[in-house]
NULUMLUM-442250 format. One record per residue (C-alpha): residue number from 1; residue in three letters; chain; x, y, z. Coordinates in Angstrom, 1 decimal. Layout:
N
@num=NUM&residuo=ALA&cadena=A&x=X&y=Y&z=Z
...
END
This chain:
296
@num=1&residuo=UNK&cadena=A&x=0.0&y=0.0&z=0.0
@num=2&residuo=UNK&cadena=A&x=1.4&y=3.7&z=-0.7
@num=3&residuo=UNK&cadena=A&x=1.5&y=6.3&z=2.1
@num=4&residuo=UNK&cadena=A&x=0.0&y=9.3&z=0.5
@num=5&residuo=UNK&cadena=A&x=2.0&y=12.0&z=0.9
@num=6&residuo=UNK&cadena=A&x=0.8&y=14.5&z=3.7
@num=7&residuo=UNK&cadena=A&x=-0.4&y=18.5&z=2.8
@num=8&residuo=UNK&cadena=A&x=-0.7&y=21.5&z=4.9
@num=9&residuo=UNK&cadena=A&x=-3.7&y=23.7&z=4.8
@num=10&residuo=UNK&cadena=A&x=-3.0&y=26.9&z=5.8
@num=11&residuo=UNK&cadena=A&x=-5.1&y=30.3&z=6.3
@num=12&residuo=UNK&cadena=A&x=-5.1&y=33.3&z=8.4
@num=13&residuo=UNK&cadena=A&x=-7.2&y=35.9&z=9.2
@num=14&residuo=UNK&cadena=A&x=-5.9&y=39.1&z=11.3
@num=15&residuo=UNK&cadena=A&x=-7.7&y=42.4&z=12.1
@num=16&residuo=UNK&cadena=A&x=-7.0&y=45.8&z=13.7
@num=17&residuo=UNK&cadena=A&x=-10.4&y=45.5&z=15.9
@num=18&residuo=UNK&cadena=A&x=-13.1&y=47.9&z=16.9
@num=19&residuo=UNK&cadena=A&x=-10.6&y=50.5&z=19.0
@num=20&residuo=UNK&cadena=A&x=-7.2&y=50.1&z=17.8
@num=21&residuo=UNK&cadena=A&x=-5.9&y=52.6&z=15.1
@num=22&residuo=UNK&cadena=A&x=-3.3&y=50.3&z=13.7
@num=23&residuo=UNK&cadena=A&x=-2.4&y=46.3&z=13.9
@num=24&residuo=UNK&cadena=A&x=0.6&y=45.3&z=15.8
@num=25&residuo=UNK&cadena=A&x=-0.3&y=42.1&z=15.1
@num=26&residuo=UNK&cadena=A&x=2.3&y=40.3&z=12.4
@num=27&residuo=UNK&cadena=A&x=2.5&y=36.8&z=10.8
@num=28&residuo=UNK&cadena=A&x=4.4&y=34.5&z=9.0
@num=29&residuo=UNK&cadena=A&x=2.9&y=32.1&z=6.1
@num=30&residuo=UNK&cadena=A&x=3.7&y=30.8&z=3.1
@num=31&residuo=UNK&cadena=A&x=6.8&y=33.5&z=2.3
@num=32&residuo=UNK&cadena=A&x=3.9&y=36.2&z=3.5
@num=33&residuo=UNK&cadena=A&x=4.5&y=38.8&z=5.9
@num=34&residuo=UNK&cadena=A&x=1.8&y=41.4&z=7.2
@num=35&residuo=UNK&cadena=A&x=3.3&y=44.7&z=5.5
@num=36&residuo=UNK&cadena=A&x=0.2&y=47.2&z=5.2
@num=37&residuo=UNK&cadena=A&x=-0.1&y=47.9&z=9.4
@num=38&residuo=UNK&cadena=A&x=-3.2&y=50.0&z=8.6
@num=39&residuo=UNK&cadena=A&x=-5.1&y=48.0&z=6.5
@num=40&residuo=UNK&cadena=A&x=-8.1&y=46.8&z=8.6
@num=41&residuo=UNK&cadena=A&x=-8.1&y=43.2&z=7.4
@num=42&residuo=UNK&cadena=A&x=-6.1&y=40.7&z=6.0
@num=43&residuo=UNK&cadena=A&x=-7.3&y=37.4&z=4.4
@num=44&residuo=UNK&cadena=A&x=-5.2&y=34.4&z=3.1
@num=45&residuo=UNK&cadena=A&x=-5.8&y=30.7&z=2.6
@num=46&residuo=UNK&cadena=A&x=-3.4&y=28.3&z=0.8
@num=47&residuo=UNK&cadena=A&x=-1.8&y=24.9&z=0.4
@num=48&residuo=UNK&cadena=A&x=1.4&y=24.5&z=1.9
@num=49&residuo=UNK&cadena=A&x=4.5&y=22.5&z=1.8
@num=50&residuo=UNK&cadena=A&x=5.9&y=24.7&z=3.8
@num=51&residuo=UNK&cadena=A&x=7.6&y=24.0&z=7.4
@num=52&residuo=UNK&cadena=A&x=7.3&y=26.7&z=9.8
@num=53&residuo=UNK&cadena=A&x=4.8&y=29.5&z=10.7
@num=54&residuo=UNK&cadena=A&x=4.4&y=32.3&z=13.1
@num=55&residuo=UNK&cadena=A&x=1.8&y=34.6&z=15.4
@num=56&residuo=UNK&cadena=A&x=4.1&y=37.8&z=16.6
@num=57&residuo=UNK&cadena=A&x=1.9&y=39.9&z=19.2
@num=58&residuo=UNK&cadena=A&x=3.8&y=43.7&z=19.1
@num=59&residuo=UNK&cadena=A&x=3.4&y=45.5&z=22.7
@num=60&residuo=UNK&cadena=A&x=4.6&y=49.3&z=23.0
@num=61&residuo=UNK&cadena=A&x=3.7&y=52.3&z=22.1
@num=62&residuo=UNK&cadena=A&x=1.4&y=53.0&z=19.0
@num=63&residuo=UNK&cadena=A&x=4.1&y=53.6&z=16.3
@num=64&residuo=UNK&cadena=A&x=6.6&y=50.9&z=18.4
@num=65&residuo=UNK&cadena=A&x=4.8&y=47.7&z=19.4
@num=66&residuo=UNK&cadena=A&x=4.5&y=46.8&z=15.2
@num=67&residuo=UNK&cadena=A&x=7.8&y=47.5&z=14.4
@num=68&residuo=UNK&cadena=A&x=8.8&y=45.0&z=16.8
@num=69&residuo=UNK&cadena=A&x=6.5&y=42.0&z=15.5
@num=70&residuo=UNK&cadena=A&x=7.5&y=43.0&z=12.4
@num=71&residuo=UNK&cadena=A&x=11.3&y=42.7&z=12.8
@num=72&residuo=UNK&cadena=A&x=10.0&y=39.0&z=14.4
@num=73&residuo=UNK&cadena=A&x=8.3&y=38.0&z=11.6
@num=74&residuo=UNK&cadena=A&x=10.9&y=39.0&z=9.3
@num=75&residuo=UNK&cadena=A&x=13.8&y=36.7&z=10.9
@num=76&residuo=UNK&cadena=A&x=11.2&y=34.0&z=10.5
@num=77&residuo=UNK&cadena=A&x=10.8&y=34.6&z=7.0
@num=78&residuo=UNK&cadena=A&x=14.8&y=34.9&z=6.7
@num=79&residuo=UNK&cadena=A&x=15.0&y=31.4&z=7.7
@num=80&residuo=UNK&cadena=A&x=12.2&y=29.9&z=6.4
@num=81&residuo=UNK&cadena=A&x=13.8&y=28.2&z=3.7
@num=82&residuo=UNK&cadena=A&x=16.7&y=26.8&z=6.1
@num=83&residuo=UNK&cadena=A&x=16.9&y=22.7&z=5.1
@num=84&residuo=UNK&cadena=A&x=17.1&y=22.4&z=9.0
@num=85&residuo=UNK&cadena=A&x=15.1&y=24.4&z=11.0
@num=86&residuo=UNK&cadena=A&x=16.8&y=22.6&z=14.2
@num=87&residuo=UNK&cadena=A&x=16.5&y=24.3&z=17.7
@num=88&residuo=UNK&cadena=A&x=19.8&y=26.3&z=17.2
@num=89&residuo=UNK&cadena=A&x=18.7&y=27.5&z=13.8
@num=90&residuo=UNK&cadena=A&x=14.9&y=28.4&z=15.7
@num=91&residuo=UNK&cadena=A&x=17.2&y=30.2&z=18.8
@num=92&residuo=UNK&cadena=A&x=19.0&y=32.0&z=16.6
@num=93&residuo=UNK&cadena=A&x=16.2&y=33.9&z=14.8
@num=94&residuo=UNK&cadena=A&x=15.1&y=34.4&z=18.2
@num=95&residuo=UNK&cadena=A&x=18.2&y=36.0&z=19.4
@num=96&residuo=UNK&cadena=A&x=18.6&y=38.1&z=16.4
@num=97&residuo=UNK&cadena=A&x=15.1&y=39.6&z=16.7
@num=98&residuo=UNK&cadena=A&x=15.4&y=40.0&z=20.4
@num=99&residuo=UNK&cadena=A&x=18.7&y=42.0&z=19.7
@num=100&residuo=UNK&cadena=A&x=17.1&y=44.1&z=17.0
@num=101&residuo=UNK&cadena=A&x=14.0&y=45.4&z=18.4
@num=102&residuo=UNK&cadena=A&x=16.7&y=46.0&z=21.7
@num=103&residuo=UNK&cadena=A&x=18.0&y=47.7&z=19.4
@num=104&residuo=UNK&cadena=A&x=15.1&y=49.8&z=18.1
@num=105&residuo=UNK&cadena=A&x=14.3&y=50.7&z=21.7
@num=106&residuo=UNK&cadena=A&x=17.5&y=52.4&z=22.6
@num=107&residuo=UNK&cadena=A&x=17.8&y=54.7&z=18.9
@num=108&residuo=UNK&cadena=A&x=14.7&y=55.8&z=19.4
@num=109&residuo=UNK&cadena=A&x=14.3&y=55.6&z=23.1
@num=110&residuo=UNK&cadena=A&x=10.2&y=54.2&z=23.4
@num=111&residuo=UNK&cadena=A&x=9.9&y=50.4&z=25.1
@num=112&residuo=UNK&cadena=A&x=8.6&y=48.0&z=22.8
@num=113&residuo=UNK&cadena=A&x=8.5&y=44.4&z=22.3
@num=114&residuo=UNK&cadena=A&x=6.5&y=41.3&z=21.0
@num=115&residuo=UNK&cadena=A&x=5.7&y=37.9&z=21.8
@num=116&residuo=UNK&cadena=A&x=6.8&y=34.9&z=19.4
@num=117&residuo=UNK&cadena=A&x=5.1&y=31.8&z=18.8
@num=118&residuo=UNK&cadena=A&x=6.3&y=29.7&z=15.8
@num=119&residuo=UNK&cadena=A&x=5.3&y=26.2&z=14.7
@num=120&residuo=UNK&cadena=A&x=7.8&y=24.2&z=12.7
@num=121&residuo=UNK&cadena=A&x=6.6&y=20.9&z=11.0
@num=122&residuo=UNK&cadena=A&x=8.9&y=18.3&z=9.4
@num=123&residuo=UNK&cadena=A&x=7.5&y=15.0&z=8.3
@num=124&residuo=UNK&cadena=A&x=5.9&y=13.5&z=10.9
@num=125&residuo=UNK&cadena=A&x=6.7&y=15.6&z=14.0
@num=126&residuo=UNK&cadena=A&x=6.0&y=19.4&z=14.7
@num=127&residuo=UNK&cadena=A&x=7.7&y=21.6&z=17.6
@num=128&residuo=UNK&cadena=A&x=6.4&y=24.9&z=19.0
@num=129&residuo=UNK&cadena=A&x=8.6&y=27.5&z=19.9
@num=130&residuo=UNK&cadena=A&x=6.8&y=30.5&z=22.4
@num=131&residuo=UNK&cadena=A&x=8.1&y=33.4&z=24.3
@num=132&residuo=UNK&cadena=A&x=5.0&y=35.9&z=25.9
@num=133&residuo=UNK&cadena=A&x=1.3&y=34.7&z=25.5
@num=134&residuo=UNK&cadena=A&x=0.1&y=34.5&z=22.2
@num=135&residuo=UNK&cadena=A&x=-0.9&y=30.8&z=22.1
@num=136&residuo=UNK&cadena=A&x=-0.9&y=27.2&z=19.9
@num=137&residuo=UNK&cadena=A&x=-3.7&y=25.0&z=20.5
@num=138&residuo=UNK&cadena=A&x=-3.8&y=21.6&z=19.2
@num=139&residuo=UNK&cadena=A&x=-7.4&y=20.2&z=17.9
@num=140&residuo=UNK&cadena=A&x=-7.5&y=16.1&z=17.9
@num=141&residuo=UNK&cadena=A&x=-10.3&y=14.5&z=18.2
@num=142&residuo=UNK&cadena=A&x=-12.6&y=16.8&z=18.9
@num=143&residuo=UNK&cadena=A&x=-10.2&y=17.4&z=22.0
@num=144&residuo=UNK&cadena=A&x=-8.3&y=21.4&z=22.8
@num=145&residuo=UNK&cadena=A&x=-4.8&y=20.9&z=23.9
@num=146&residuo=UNK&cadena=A&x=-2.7&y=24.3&z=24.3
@num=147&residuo=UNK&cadena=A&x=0.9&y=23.6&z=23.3
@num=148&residuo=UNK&cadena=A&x=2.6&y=26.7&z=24.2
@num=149&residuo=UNK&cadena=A&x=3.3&y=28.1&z=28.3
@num=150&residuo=UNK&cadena=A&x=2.3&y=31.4&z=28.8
@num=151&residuo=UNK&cadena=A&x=5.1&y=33.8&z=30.5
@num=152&residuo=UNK&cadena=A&x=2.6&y=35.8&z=32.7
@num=153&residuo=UNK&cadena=A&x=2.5&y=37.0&z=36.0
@num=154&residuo=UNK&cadena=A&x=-1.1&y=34.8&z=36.5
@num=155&residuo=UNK&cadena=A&x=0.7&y=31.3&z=35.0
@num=156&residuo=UNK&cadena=A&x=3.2&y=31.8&z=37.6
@num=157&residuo=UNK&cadena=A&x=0.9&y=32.3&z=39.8
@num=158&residuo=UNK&cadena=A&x=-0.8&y=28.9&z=38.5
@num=159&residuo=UNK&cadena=A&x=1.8&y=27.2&z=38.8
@num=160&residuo=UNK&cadena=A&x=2.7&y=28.3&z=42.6
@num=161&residuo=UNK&cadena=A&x=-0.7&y=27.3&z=43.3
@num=162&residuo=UNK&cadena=A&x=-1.7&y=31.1&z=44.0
@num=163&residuo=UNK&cadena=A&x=-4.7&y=30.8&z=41.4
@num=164&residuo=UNK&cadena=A&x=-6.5&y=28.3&z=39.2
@num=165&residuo=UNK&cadena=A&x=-6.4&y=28.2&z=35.6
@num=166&residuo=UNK&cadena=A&x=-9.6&y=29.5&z=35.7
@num=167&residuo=UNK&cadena=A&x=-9.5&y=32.5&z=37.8
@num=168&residuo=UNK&cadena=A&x=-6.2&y=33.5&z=35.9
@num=169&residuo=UNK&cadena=A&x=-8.3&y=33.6&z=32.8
@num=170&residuo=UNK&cadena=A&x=-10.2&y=36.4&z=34.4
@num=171&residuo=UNK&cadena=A&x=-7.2&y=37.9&z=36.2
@num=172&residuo=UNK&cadena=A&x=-6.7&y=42.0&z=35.4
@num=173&residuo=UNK&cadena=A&x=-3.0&y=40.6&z=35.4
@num=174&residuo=UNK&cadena=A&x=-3.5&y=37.9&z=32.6
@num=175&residuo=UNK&cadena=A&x=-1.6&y=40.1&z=30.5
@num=176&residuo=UNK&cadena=A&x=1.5&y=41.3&z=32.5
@num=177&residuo=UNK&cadena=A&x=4.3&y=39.1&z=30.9
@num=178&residuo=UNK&cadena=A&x=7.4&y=38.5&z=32.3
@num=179&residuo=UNK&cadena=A&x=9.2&y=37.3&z=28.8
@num=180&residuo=UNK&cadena=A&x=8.9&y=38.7&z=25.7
@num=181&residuo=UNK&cadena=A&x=11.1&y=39.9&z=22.6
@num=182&residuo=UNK&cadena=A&x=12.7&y=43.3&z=23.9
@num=183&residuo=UNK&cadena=A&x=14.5&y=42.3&z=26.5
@num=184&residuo=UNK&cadena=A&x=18.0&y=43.8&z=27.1
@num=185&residuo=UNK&cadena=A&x=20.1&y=40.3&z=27.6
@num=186&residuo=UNK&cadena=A&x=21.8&y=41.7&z=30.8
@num=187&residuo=UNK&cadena=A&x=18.4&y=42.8&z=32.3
@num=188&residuo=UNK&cadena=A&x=17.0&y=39.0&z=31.8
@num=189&residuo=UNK&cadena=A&x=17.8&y=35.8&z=29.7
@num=190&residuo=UNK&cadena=A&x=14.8&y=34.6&z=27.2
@num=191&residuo=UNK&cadena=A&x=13.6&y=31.5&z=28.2
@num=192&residuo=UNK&cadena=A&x=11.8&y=29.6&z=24.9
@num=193&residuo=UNK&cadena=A&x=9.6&y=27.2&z=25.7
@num=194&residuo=UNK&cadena=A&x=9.4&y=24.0&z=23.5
@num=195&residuo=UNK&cadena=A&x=7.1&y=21.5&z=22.7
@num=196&residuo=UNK&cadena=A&x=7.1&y=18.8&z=20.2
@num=197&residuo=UNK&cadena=A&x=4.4&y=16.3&z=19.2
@num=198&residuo=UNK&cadena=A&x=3.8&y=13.3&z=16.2
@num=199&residuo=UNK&cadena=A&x=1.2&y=14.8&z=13.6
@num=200&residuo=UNK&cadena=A&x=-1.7&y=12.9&z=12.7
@num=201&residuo=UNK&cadena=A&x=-3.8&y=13.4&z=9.6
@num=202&residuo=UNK&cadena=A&x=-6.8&y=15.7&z=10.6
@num=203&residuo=UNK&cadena=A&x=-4.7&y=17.1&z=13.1
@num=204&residuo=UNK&cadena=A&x=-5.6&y=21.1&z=13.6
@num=205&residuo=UNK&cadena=A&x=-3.3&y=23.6&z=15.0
@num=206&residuo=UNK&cadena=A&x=-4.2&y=27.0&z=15.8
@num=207&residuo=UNK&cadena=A&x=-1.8&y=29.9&z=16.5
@num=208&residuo=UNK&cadena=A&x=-3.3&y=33.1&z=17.7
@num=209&residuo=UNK&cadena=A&x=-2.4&y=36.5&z=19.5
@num=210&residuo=UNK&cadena=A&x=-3.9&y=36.8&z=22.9
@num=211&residuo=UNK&cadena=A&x=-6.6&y=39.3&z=21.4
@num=212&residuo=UNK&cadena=A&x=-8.4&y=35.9&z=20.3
@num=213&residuo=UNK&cadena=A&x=-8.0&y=34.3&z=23.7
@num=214&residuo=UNK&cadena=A&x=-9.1&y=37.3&z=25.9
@num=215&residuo=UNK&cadena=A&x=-12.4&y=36.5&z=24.6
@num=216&residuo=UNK&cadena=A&x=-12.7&y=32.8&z=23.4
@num=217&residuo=UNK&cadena=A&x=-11.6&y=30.0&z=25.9
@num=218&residuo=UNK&cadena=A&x=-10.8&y=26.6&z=25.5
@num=219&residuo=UNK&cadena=A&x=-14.8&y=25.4&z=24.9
@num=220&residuo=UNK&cadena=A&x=-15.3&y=28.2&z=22.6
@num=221&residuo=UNK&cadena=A&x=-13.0&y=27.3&z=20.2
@num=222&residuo=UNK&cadena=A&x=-14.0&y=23.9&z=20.1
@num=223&residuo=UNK&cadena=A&x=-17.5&y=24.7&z=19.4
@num=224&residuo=UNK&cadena=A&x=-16.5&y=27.2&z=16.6
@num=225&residuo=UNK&cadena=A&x=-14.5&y=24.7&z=14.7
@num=226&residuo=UNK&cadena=A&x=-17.3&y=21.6&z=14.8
@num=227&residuo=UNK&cadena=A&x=-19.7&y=24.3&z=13.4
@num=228&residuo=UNK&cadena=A&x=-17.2&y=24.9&z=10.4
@num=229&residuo=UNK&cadena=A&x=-16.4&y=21.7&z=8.1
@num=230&residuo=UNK&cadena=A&x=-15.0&y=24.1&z=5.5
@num=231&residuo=UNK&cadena=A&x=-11.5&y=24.3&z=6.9
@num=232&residuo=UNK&cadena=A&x=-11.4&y=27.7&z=5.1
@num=233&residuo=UNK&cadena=A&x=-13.8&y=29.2&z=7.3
@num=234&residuo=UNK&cadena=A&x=-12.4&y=28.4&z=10.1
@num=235&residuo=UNK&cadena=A&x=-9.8&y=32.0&z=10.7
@num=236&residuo=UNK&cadena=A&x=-12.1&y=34.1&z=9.8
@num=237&residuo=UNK&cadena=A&x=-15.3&y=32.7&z=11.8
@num=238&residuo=UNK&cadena=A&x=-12.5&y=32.3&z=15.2
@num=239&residuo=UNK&cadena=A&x=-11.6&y=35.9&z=14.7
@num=240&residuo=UNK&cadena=A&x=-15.4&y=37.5&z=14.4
@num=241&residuo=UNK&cadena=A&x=-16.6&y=35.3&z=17.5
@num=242&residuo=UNK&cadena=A&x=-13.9&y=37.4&z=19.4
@num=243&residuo=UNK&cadena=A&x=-15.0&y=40.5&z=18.2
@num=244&residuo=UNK&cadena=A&x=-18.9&y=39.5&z=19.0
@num=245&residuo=UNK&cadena=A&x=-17.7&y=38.6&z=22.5
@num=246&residuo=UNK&cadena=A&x=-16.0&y=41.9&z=23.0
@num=247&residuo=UNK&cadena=A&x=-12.8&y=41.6&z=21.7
@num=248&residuo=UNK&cadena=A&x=-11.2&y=45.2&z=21.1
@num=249&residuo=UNK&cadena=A&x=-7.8&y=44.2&z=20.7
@num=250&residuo=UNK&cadena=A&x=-5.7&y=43.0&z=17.2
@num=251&residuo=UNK&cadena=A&x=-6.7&y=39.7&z=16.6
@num=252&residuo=UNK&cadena=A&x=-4.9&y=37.1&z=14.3
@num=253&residuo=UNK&cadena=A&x=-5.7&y=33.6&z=14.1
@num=254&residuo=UNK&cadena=A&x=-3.9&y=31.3&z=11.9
@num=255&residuo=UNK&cadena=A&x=-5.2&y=27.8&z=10.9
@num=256&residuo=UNK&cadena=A&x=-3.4&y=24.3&z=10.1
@num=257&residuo=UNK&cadena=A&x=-4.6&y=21.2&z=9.1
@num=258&residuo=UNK&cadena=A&x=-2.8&y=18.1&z=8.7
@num=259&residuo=UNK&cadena=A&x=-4.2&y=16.3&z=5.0
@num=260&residuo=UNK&cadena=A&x=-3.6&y=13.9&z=2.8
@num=261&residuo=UNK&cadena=A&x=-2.1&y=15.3&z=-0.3
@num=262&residuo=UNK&cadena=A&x=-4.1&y=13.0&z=-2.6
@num=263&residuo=UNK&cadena=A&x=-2.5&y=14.9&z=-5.8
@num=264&residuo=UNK&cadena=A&x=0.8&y=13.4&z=-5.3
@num=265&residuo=UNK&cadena=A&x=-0.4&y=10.4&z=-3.8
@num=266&residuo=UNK&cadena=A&x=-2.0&y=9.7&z=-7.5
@num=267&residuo=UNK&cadena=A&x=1.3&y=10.5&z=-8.8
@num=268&residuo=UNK&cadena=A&x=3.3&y=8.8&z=-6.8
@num=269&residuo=UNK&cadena=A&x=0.5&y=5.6&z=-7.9
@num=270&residuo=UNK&cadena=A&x=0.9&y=6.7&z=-11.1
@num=271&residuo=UNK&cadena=A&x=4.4&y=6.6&z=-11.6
@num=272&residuo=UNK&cadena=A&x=4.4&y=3.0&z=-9.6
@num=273&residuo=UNK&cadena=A&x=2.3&y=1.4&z=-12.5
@num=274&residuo=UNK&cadena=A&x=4.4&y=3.3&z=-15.2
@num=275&residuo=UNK&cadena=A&x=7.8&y=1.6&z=-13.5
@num=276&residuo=UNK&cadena=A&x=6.1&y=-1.5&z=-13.4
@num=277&residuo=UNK&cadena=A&x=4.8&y=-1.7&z=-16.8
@num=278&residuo=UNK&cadena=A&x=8.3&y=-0.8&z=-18.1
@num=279&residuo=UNK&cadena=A&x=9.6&y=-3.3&z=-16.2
@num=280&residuo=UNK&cadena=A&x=7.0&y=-5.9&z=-17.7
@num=281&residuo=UNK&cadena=A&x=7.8&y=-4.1&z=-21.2
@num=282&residuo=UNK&cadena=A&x=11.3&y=-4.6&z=-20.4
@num=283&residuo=UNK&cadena=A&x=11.0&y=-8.3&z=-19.7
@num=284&residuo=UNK&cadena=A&x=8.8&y=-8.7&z=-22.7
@num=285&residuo=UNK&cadena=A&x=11.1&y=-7.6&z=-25.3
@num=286&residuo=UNK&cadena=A&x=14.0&y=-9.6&z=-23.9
@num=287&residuo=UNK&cadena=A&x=11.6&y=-12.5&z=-24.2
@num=288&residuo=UNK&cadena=A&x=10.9&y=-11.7&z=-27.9
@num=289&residuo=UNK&cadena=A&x=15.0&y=-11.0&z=-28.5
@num=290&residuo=UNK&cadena=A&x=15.6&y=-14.6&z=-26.9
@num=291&residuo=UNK&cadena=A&x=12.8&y=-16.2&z=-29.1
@num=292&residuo=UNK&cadena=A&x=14.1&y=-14.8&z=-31.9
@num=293&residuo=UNK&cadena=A&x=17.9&y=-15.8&z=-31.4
@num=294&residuo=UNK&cadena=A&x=17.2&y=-19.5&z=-30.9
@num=295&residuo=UNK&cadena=A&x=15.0&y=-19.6&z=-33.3
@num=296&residuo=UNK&cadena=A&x=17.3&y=-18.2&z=-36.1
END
């Protein structure tokens, strides 16, 4: 039997929202980067062979906090085509972003920064890479897991046992991070968290700034995606639920979806049969030549 070969689905849809005058919000998919910070929306679906994506969340002033998710996005994009996309080639975009928007901040003296969250998938396994608290969820099953640690005061507090996951989702500190791009190396070393996981086919992976998770929990999103079968859908109809719960924030969500690519599985069949049938041709005609010689 022939493994067809698996395909990425891959869409985004990211918005300034109902109060902000510009999106700090950046991306990375498919070789795109967000470049027009004013325009209101942006809308993009595709099939992908690609390996890694990214959700940057820029925090700062309100000509700052983009210029730093941009300069994230962009070391993304700069390696994006690196055969291996190991940990030290993932930390050293990191590093080199960090430095840069460090950079940034003291030429033109105004604090900003961004949180990173990038999802890198190579055959069979993907790992996710997260600094701040824009998130990846992972959607098996008809099952939520978050795959990314959010570096905020309330998770610490979580994880001291000073709060519940629940009350830290309604915490007025949910957003107080204490990692993020921006941050001078001898004030504070980034800590990257890491995850890794086997793919599955149907698997669906969503990376998101926080403006989607201030509004939709864990439940939410699972109800939004069994109401949407049209994988397509699926960014854009995340993103407005937000905004009807009373999102004001930017708000990207980015969708994945682990497929079979059944295009180049019928190739791949294809070019089996065509191999075989040479072969058989092959065998044929030096049947016929042997005929022919002993019967001379």
């Amino acid at each position: 039997m022939i493994e067809l070969i698996k395909k990425i689905f891959a869409g985004v849809f990211s918005v300034i929202g109902n109060k902000r005058k510009i999106n700090q919000d950046n991306f990375y998919i498919n070789g795109k980067i967000l470049k027009d910070i004013n325009k209101e929306t942006y809308k993009y679906n595709t099939w992908s062979h690609e390996e890694i994506y990214a959700v940057c969340d820029g925090m700062g002033g309100e000509n700052d906090g983009e210029v730093a998710s941009r300069i994230a996005v962009e070391e993304i994009k700069n390696i994006s085509q690196n055969k291996k996309l190991d940990d030290s080639v993932i930390h050293s975009a990191i590093d080199k972003a960090n430095r840069k928007i460090c950079q940034y901040i003291s030429e033109h003296g105004e604090n900003c920064g961004s949180t990173f969250v990038a999802v890198v998938i190579k055959n069979d396994e993907a790992t996710i890479y997260n600094i701040g608290d824009s998130r990846c969820y992972l959607i098996r099953n008809n099952k939520i897991t978050q795959l990314t640690k959010d570096h905020t005061l309330t998770a610490q507090m979580v994880d001291a046992g000073m709060l519940t996951y629940e009350q830290a989702e309604k915490d007025k500190r949910r957003h107080s991070l204490v990692q993020h791009l921006g941050i001078f190396p001898e004030e504070m070393t980034l800590s990257t968290y890491k995850n890794s996981f086997k793919t599955e086919i149907g698997d669906i992976l969503i990376i998101c700034s926080d403006g989607l998770t201030d509004k939709l929990d864990n439940k939410g999103i699972i109800e939004i995606v069994k109401e949407n079968e049209n994988i397509a859908d699926l960014p854009y109809e995340l993103v407005q639920s937000a905004i009807d719960r009373g999102s004001t924030d930017n708000i990207t969500a980015m969708v994945l979806k682990i497929q079979k690519d059944k295009e180049e599985g019928l190739i791949r069949i294809l070019y089996v049969i065509i191999c075989v049938c040479a072969g058989l041709l092959g065998a044929l005609c030096a049947l016929i030549s042997l005929i022919l010689f002993f019967n001379k």
